[in-house]
Each structure stands twice: as C-alpha cells, then as structure tokens.
C-alpha positions as CSV (number, residue, x, y, z in Angstrom):
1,X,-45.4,-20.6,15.4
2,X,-46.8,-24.1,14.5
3,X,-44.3,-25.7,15.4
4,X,-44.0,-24.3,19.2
5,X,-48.0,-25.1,18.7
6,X,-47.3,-28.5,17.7
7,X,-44.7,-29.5,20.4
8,X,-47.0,-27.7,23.4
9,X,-49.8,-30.3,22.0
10,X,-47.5,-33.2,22.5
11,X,-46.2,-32.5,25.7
12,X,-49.6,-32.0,26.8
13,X,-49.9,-35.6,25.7
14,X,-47.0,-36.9,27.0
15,X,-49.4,-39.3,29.4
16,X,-50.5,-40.8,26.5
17,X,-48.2,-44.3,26.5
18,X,-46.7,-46.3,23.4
19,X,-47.3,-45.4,20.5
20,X,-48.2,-41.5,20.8
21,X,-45.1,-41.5,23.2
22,X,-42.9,-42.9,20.1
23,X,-44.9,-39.6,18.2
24,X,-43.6,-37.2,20.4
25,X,-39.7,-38.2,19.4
26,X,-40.4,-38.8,15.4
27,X,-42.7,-35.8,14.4
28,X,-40.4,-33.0,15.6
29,X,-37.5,-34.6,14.0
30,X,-39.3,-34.9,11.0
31,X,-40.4,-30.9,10.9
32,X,-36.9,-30.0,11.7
33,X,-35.3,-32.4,9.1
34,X,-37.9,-30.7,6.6
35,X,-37.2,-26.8,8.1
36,X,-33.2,-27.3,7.2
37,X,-33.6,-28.3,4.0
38,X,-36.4,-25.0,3.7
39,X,-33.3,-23.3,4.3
40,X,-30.7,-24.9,2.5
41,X,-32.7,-24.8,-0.8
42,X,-33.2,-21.2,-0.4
43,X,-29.8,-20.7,0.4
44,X,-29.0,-22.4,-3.0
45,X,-31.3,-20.7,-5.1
46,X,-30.3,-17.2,-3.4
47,X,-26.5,-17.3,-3.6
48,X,-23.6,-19.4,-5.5
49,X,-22.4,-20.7,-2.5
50,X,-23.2,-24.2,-4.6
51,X,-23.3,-23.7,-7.8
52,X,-21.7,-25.6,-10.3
53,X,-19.3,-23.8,-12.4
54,X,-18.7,-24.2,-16.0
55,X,-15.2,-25.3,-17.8
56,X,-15.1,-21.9,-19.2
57,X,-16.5,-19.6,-16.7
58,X,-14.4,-17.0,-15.0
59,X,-13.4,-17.7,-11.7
60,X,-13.3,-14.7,-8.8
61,X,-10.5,-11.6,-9.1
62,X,-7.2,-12.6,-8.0
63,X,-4.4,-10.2,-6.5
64,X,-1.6,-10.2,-9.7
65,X,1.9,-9.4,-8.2
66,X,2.7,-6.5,-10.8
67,X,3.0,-2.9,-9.2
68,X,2.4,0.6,-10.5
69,X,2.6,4.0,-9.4
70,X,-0.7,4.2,-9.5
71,X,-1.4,1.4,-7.4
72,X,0.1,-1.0,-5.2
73,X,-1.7,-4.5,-7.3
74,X,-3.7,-4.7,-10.2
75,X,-6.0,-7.7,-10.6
76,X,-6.2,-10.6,-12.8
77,X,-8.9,-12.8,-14.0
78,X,-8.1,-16.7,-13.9
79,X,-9.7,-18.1,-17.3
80,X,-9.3,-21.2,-19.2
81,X,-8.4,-21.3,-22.8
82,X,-11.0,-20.1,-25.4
83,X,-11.2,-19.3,-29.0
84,X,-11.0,-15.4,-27.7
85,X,-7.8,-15.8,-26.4
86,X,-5.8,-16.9,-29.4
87,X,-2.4,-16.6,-27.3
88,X,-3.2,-17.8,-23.7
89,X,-0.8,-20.5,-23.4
90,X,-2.5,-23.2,-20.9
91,X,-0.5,-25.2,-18.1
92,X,-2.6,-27.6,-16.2
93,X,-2.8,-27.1,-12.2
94,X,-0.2,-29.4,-10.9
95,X,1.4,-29.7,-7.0
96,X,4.7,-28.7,-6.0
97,X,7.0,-30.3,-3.9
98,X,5.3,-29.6,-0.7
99,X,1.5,-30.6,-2.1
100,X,0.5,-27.0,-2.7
101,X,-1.9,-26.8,-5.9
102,X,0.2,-24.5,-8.1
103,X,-1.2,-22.8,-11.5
104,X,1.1,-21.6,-13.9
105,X,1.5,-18.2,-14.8
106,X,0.8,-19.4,-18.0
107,X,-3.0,-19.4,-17.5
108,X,-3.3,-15.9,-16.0
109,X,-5.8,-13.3,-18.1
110,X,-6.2,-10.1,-19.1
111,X,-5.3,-7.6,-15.9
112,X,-6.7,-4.0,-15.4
113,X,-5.0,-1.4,-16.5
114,X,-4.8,2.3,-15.3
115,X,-8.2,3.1,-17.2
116,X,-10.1,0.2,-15.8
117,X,-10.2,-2.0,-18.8
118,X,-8.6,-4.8,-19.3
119,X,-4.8,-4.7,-20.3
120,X,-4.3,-6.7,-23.8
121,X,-2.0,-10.0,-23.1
122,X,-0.6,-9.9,-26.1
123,X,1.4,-6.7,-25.4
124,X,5.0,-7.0,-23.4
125,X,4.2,-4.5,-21.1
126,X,1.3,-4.7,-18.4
127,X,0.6,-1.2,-19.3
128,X,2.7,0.8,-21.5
129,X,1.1,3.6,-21.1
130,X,1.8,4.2,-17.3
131,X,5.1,2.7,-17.6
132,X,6.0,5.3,-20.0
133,X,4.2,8.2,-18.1
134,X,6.4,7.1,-14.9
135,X,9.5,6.4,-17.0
136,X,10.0,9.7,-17.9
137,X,8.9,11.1,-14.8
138,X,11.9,8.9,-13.1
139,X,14.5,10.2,-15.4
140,X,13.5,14.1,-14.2
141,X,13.3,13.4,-11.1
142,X,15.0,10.4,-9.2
143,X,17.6,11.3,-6.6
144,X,19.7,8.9,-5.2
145,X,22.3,9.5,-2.4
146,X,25.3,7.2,-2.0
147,X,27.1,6.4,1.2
148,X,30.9,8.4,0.7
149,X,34.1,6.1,0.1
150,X,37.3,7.4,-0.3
151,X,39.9,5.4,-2.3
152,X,42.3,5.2,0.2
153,X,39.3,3.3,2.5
154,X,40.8,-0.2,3.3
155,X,37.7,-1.6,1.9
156,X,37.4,0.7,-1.3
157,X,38.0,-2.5,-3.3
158,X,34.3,-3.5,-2.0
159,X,32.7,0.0,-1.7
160,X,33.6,1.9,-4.8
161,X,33.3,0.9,-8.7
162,X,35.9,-1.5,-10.3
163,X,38.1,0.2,-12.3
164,X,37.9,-1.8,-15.6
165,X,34.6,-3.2,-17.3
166,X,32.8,-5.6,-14.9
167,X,32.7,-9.2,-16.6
168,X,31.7,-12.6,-15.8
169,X,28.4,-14.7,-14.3
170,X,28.1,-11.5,-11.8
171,X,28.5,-8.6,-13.6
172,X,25.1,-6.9,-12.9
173,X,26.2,-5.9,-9.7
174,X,29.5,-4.2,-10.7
175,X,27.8,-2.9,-14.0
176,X,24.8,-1.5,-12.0
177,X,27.2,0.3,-9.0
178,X,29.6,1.5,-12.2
179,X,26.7,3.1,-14.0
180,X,24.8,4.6,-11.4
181,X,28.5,6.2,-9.7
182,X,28.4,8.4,-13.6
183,X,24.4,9.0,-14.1
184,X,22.6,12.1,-12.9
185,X,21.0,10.0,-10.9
186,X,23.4,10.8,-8.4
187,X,22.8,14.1,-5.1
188,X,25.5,14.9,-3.5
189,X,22.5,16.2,-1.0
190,X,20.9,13.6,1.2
191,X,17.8,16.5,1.2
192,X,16.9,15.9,-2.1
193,X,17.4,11.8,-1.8
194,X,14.7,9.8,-2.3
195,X,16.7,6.5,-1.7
196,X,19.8,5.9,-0.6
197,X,22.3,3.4,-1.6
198,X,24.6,0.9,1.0
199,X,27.3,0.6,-1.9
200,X,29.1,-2.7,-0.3
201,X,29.9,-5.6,-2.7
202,X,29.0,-8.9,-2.2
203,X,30.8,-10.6,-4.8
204,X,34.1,-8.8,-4.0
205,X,33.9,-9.2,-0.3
206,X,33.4,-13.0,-0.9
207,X,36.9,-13.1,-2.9
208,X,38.5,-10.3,0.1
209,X,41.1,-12.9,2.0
210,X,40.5,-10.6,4.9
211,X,36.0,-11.0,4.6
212,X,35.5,-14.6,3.2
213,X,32.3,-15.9,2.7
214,X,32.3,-16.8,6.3
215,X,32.9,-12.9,7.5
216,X,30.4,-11.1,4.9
217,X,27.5,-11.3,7.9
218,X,30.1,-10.0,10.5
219,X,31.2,-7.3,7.7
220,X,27.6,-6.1,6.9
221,X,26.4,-5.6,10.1
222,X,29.4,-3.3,11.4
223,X,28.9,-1.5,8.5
224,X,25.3,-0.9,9.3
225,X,26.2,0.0,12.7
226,X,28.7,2.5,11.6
227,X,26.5,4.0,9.0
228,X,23.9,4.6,11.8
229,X,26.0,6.5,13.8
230,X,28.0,8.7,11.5
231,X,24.6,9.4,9.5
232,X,21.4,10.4,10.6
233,X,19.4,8.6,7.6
234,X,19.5,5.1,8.3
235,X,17.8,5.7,11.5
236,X,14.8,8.0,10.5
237,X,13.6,4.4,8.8
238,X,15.0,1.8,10.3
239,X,16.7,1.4,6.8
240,X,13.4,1.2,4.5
241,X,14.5,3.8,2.2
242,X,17.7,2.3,1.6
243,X,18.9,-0.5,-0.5
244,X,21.5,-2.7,-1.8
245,X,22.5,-4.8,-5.2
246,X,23.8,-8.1,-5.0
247,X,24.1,-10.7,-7.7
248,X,25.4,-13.6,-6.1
249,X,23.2,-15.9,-3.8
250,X,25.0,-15.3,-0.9
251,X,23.8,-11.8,-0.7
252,X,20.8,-12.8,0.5
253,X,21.9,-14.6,3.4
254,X,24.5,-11.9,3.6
255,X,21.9,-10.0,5.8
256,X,21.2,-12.7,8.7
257,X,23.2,-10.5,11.5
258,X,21.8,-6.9,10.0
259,X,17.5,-7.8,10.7
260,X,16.7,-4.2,9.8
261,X,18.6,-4.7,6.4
262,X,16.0,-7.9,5.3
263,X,12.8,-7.1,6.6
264,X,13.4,-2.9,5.8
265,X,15.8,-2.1,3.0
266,X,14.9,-2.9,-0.8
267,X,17.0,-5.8,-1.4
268,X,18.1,-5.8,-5.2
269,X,19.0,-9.6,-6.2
270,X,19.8,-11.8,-8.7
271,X,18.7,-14.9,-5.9
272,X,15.2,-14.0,-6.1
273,X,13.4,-17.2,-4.6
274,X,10.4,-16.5,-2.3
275,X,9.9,-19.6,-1.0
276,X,13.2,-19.3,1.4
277,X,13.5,-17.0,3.8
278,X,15.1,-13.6,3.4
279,X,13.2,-12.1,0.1
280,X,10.2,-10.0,0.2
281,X,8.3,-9.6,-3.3
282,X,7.0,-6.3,-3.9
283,X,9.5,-4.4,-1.3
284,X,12.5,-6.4,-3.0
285,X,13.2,-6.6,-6.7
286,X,14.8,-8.9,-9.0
287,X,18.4,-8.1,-10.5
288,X,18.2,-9.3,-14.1
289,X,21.7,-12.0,-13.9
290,X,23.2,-10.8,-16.9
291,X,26.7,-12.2,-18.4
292,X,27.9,-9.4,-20.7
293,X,28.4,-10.0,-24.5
294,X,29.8,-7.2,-27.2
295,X,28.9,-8.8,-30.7
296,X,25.4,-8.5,-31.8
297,X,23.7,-11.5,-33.4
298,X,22.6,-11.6,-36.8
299,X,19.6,-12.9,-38.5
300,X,18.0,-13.6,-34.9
301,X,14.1,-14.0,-36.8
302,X,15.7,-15.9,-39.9
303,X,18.0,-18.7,-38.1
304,X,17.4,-22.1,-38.8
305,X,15.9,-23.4,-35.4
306,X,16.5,-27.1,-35.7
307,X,15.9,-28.1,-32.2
308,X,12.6,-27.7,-30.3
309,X,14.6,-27.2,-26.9
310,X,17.9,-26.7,-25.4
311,X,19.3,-27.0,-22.2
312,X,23.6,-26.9,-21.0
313,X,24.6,-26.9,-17.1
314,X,25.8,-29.0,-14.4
315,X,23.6,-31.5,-12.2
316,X,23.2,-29.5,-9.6
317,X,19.5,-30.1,-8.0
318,X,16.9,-32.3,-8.3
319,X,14.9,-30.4,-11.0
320,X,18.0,-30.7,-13.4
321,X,17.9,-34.4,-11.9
322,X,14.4,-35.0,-13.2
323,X,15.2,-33.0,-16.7
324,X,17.8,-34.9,-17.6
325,X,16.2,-38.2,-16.7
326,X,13.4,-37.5,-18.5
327,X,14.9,-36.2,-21.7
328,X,18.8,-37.0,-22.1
329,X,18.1,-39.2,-24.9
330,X,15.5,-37.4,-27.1
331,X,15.8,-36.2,-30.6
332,X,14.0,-32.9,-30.2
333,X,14.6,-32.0,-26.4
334,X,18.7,-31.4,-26.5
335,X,19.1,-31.7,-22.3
336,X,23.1,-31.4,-22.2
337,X,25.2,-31.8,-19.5
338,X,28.7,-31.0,-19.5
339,X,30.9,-29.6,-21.6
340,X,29.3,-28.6,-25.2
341,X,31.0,-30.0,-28.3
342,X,29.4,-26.8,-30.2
343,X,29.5,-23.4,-29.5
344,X,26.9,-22.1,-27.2
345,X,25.9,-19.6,-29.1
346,X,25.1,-21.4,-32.1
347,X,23.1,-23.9,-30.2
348,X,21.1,-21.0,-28.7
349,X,20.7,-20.0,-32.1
350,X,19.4,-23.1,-33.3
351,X,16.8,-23.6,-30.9
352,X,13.1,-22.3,-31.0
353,X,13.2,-22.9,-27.2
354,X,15.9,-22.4,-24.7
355,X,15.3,-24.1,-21.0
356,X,16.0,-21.7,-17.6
357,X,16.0,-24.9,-15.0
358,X,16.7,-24.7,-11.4
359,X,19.8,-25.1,-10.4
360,X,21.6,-24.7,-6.8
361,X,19.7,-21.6,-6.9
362,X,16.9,-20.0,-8.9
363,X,18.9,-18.0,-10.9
364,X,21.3,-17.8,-13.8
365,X,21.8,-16.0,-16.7
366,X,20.6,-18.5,-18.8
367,X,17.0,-16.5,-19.5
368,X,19.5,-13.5,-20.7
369,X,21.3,-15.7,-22.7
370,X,17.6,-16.6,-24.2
371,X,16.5,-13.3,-25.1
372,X,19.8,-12.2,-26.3
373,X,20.2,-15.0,-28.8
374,X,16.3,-14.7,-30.0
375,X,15.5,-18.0,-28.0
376,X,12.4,-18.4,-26.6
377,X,12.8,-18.4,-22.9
378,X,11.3,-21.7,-21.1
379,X,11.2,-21.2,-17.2
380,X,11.4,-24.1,-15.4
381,X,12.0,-22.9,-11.4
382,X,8.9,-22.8,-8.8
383,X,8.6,-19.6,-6.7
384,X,10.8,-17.7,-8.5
385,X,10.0,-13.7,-9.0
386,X,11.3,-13.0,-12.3
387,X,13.0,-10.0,-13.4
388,X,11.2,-6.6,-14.0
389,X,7.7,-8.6,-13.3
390,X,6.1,-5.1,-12.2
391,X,6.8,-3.7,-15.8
392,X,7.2,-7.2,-17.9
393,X,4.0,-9.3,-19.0
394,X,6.2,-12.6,-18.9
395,X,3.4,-14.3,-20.6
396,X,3.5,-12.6,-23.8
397,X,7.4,-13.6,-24.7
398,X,8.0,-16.7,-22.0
399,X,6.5,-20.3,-21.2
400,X,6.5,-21.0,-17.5
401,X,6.3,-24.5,-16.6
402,X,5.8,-25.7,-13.3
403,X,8.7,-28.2,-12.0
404,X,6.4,-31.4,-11.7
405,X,5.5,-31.1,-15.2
406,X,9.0,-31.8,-16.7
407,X,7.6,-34.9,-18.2
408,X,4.8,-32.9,-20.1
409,X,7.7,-31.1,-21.4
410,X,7.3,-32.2,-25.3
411,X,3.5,-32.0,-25.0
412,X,3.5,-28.7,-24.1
413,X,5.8,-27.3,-26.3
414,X,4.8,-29.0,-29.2
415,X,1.1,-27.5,-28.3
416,X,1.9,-23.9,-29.2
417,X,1.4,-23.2,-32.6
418,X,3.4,-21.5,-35.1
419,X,1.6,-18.6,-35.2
420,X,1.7,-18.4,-31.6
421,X,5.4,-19.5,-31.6
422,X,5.7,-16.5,-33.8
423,X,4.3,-14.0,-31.7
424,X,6.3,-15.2,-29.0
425,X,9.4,-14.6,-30.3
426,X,8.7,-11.3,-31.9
427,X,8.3,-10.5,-28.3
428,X,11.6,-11.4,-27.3
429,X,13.0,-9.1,-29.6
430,X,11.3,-6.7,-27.9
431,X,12.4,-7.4,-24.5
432,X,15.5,-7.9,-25.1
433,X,17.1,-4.3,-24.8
434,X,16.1,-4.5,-21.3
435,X,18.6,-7.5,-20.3
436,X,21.5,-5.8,-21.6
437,X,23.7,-3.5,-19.5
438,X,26.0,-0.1,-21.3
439,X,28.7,1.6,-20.0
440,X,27.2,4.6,-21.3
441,X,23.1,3.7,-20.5
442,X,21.0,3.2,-23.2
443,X,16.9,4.2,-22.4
444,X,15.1,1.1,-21.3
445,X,18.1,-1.0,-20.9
446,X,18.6,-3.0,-17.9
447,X,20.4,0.0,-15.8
448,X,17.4,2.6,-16.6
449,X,14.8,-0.5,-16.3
450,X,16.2,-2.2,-12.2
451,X,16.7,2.1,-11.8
452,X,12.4,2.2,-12.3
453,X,12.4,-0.8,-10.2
454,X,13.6,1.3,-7.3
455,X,12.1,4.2,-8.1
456,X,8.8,2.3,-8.1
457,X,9.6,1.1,-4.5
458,X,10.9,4.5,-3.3
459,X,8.9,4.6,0.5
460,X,9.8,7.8,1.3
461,X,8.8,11.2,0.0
462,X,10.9,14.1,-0.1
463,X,12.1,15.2,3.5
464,X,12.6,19.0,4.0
465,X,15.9,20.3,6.0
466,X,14.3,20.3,8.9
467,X,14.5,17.1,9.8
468,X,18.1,16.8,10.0
C-alpha cells in the first residue's frame, strides 16, 4: 500500500522538471531493490534452499537399487566417513567417461530395512531377515513351466541340457538349465506357473554351423514367433513373465529382432552393463559368470598374502589400457598380462586383493575366482549391476573403484586398515557358497540364489484355468 501511495505521489508530480523528474526513476527502483531482498532473506531464514552444508551432514534420501518382496526400493542415506562408521570404505566423487559425476558404491550408508531402521553395513545381506523369510517361501512355492523339447528336435542340442557336466568360461548357463531341468522347481502345468522359461542356448547356438553368431537374431525371433502360436502364454504378457539365461555377451544383443523379448521378458545375463542398450536393472538380473572348480582351497584365512593386488587378462579395452600403464612396473600392484609363469591359483592365493577390470565386456569370472580363492574382490568396471545386488550388500565384502581412479589405485587400497581388511575378507567367506554351482543344489548356492532372483521378479500372480 505505500508503495502504490508513493508512485501515485510522483506521478502526480511528474510536471515537476529536473531533478524531481530524475526522483521519479531512482526511488521506485530503490523500494523494489529493497522489497526483493525482504523476500530473499526471508526465503533464507525460512527454508534450506541456501544453506550451507557441513562435511559431515547427511545429504537427502536416495533411491538404492536393492529389491525386496516387500518393496520395490529401499533407501539409502549418502554420508561421508565418520568415527561411527568404522567400516564405510570412502571413494571420492570422480567423472566418468562421458563427464557424469559418479560416486562410488563405496560411500553408500546404512539402508532401511523391513522394520524401518536402518540395516547394519557391516552385514552381507541387506536384510537377512526378509531374505530368509522369502527364501524359504520360494523353495515351497516357485513354479516354473518350461517350453517342451523333444530329443529328436533338430535343435535339441540348443534347447535341452548337455548331457555331460557343463565346463568352461560359460558354464552358468548350462549349469543353471541342467539344474533347474532335475529340481522341483519344475510344473508340468502352465496353471500353476509363475514364470516360464524360453530354454534356447546362446552359447550353443553360437558354435551350431547351421545358427552362427550371425543367425542367433534370426533364430530367436522365429522361435518367439512359433512359441506364440502353438502356446497361449507368451501372448497373455507380451512375454513379461517369461525369461531367458544367457552367459555370453552376445545374448544380449541376441534379442535385437525379438523387441518384446528385451523390453518384456526377465533377461538373465552374465553381460550385465546398463549403460548400453538392451539391459534393464530391476526387471533383468545378473548371472553370476562362474568357471567351475572341484578342489576346495585350504587355509583360505591363513595364506600368506604377499601382494597387495593382482590382476591376469588380455588388453582388451581401454580400462585394462590405463591399469596396466599405470601399474605394470610396481612392487605391490602385480598388473599381468599374458601368460602367468605361476599358477593362478596360487597367485590368487597370495594376494589380499584380487582386481575385476573391464574388459571387452563388463564381465568375467574373475570376481568368482576372487571369492572362491578368499581374495578380496576389487571392481574396477563403471555401470555394471553386479551379481545378486538385490540380496548382496557388495560393500561389506568388495571395494568398488570407479574407472578414472586407477591411478588412486595404491592409495586406496593401502587406506583400508587391517582390521577393516579383516572384516572384509571374513565376508568373502561368507559369500562365497553363493558363486558356486552343484549338480545336486546346495541351499544358497548360486542355482537356489539367480532361482530367488526370479522369483523376486516374478510379474504375474497365479492365473486360474479359466483363462486358457
């Protein structure tokens, strides 16, 4: 109100020359200038729109990627290190490749678990008590239903089991299908399904003379096709309640002519990158890559860990590029490539960490290898969804180190103190029965644990007879 009153007294001087016409411009400006900043300090003092925070304040609630059955996300709280959280292994905020400001998983806090308070870090499981609920609840009740193959099927060498005990850098997938064919798992009534499985084989259709790598997108599409038209199921979905295992990288682009396959069906892979195209976190899940091994190491707390890191594999990206640049000459960073001169084993033995680094793709079964040799795992691979990450706190037996800090490599290492190095690694020992694959399944090992995976993502509940 006095400020209309003061601008109706000027205009009603407005004949008034010079100087008091000069007035007319200046004084409203003036009460203006003084009115916004009115407003902007209250704003200030009223909200936290500018306030400063502290080094060790909290930041806001942040979405966490992990899944339950009771809920879809649970949140995490972004802290920095404090004398209250003995074993929150810090990573500074560093850019990727493309400029984005990246924070390691490292830094992430306590998350909320199924009773509202906060889930201890220190534990391998986000919480163990809802896994365990559900875990037992999946083992009564999971159905799975699996596309028929008969053995005479020209393709039966790509649709059924192997016959002999899967092997090599792929196994999962054969090991998985193998399992799953024998467990009770199995309906033969696609009533009582709650997923069903499209049995196909990527890594035996790439070695099929008659497929190829250049005819698996041909060869999964008619198969879709033909699936949708001798069954009903696929098309009640669109294919959402289906899914697929595939170890090999190629499975994922094994899906460019079947749409409905990557946008709808769980895809179950080893090549479980989300920054390309073709994997969906949270509806897709990521196959443990697992190379089989009988003999069971000894002494995996007592061995005589030499080395503060290791690292064997080819040059095959820029990140091993960088690695190997970086640290091919140090004493207590072994970064090998070629063939070893020692046996693997022992040199995974022998080493307090062992190094996961990005290769042509984001995975290999190198972080396996860790666990199953006592090693503590070191991930070195950008937008990578790691294994079981809805059931696994990877921060309480892994360091994750964001690419562009290869050359903080030592320093961070060398950081972590005994006792946390200690508590690391008891962890490992704890994880590991979940990266190893049975014949005859073992509870919790990786066939029962990428089986809660899907049961976890199972989209459909059960559908009566009478919508057949």
């Amino acid at each position: 109100m006095a400020y209309s009153s003061l601008v109706l007294y000027y205009l009603s001087q407005r004949r008034v020359p010079g100087r008091s016409f000069r007035h007319f411009f200046f004084i409203p400006t003036s009460l203006a200038l003084v009115t916004s900043l009115l407003i902007l300090f209250y704003i200030s003092t009223t909200s936290n729109l500018f306030a400063h925070h502290h080094p060790n304040s909290k930041t806001p609630l942040q979405i966490n990627s992990s899944s339950s059955s009771s809920s879809a996300f649970s949140f995490t709280i972004l802290h920095h290190k404090t004398s209250s959280t003995p074993f929150a292994i810090e990573a500074p905020l560093t850019e990727d490749g493309g400029g984005q400001r990246i924070e390691s998983q490292r830094s992430l806090g306590p998350q909320l678990g199924s009773d509202g308070n906060h889930v201890n870090n220190n534990e391998v499981f986000h919480d163990r008590h809802i896994f365990l609920e559900d875990y037992k609840e999946m083992k009564r009740s999971f159905k799975i239903y699996v596309y028929p193959h008969r053995k005479d099927d020209s393709f039966a060498n790509a649709l059924l089991p192997v016959d002999s005990e899967p092997g090599g850098n792929y196994a999962s997938e054969s090991y998985f299908k193998k399992v799953l064919m024998k467990s009770r798992f199995i309906t033969n009534d696609p009533t009582k399904a709650d997923l069903f499985f499209l049995p196909f084989s990527i890594a035996r259709l790439r070695h099929d003379p008659r497929v190829g790598v250049g005819g698996i997108q041909d060869f999964i599409r008619d198969y879709i096709f033909n699936v949708s038209q001798k069954y009903q199921y696929w098309n009640r979905t669109g294919g959402a309640d289906h899914f697929y295992v595939a170890c090999h990288s190629i499975g994922r682009s094994a899906m460019e002519k079947a749409s409905e396959v990557k946008f709808n069906a769980i895809q179950v892979v080893c090549s479980s990158s989300y920054f390309l195209p073709g994997y969906i976190p949270h509806k897709d899940a990521c196959l443990p890559q697992i190379w089989p091994r009988k003999e069971e190491p000894h002494d995996l707390l007592s061995s005589n860990r030499t080395k503060l890191a290791f690292f064997a594999g080819g040059i095959n990206s820029p990140v091993r590029e960088k690695l190997l640049q970086v640290w091919r000459n140090d004493s207590e960073i072994f970064a090998h490539f070629g063939r070893l001169t020692t046996p693997y084993a022992d040199e995974l033995l022998g080493s307090k960490f062992c190094l996961h680094v990005k290769g042509f793709e984001v995975n290999t079964a190198r972080i396996a290898d860790s666990l199953y040799y006592g090693c503590v795992p070191v991930i070195i691979a950008n937008y990578y969804d790691l294994p079981f990450a809805d059931i696994l706190n990877w921060k309480s037996f892994s360091v994750i180190v964001a690419t562009l800090d290869i050359p903080l490599l030592k320093k961070i290492l060398k950081g972590i103190s005994s006792e946390e190095y200690t508590w690391l690694q008891s962890n490992v020992l704890k994880v590991r029965k979940h990266f190893q694959w049975h014949l005859s399944p073992i509870d919790y090992d990786a066939f029962y644990t990428v089986m809660y995976e899907l049961w976890l993502r199972r989209s459909f509940s059960t559908v009566t007879s009478s919508n057949f």
